[in-house]
C-alpha positions in Angstrom: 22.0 42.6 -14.7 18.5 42.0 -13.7 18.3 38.7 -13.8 21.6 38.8 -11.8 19.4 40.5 -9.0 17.0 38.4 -9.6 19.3 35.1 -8.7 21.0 36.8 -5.8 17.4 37.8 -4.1 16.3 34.6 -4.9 18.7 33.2 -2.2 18.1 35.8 0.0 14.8 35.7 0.4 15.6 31.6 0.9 18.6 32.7 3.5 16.0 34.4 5.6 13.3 32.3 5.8 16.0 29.5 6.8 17.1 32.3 9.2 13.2 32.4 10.5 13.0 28.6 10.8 13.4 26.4 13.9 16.3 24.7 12.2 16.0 21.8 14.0 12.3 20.9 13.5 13.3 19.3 10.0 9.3 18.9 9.2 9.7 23.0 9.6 12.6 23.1 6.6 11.0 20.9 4.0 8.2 23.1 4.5 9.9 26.3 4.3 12.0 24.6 0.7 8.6 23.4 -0.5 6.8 27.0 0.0 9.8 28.9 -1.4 10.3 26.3 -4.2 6.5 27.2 -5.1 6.6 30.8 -4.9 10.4 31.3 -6.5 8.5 29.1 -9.3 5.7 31.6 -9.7 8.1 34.7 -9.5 10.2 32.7 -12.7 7.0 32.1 -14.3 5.7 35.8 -13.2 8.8 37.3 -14.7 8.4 35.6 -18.0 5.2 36.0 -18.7 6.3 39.8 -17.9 8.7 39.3 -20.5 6.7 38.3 -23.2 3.5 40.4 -23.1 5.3 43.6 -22.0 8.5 43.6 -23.5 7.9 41.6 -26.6 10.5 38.8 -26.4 9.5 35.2 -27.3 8.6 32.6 -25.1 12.0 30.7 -26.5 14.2 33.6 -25.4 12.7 33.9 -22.6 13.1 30.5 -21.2 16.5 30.0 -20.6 16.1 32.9 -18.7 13.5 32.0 -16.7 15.2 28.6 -15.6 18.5 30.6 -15.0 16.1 32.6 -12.4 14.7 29.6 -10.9 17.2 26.8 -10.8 20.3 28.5 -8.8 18.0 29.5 -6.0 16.1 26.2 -6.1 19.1 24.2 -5.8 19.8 24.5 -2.1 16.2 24.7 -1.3 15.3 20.9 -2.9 18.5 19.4 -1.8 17.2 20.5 1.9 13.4 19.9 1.0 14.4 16.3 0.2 16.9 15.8 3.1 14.3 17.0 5.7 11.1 15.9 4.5 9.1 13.3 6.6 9.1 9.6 5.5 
């Protein structure tokens, strides 16, 4: 169940910085992906290093966990990133 919240805030918190972003300035949205690519990365990261020290689950059980956080969020977020960025 959490990491279920954790996936559907994940592209919330992407939903609304989209919603915050001159959508037309496409320098503006690969900078928006590229910051929330970068912090959802930390938050994964955050949340299993949480998992390990506090609740006493391995690294390898936490990992595919921690992907299943990240990726699903960071989908939309680097197929944007790559679509908008400059050059």
């Amino acid at each position: 169940m959490r990491t279920l919240l954790f996936i559907v805030s994940g592209f919330f918190v992407y939903f609304l910085l989209l919603l915050t972003t001159n959508r037309s300035d496409k320098e503006a949205v690969a900078r928006v992906s590229i910051g929330f690519l970068v912090c959802w990365f930390i938050v994964a990261v955050g949340n299993l290093v949480l998992g390990v020290s506090q609740e006493g689950y391995s690294v390898a059980d936490e990992l595919p966990i921690a992907l299943l956080i990240f990726v699903p969020p960071a989908i939309p977020a680097a197929v944007l990133w790559m679509k908008n960025r400059r050059g």
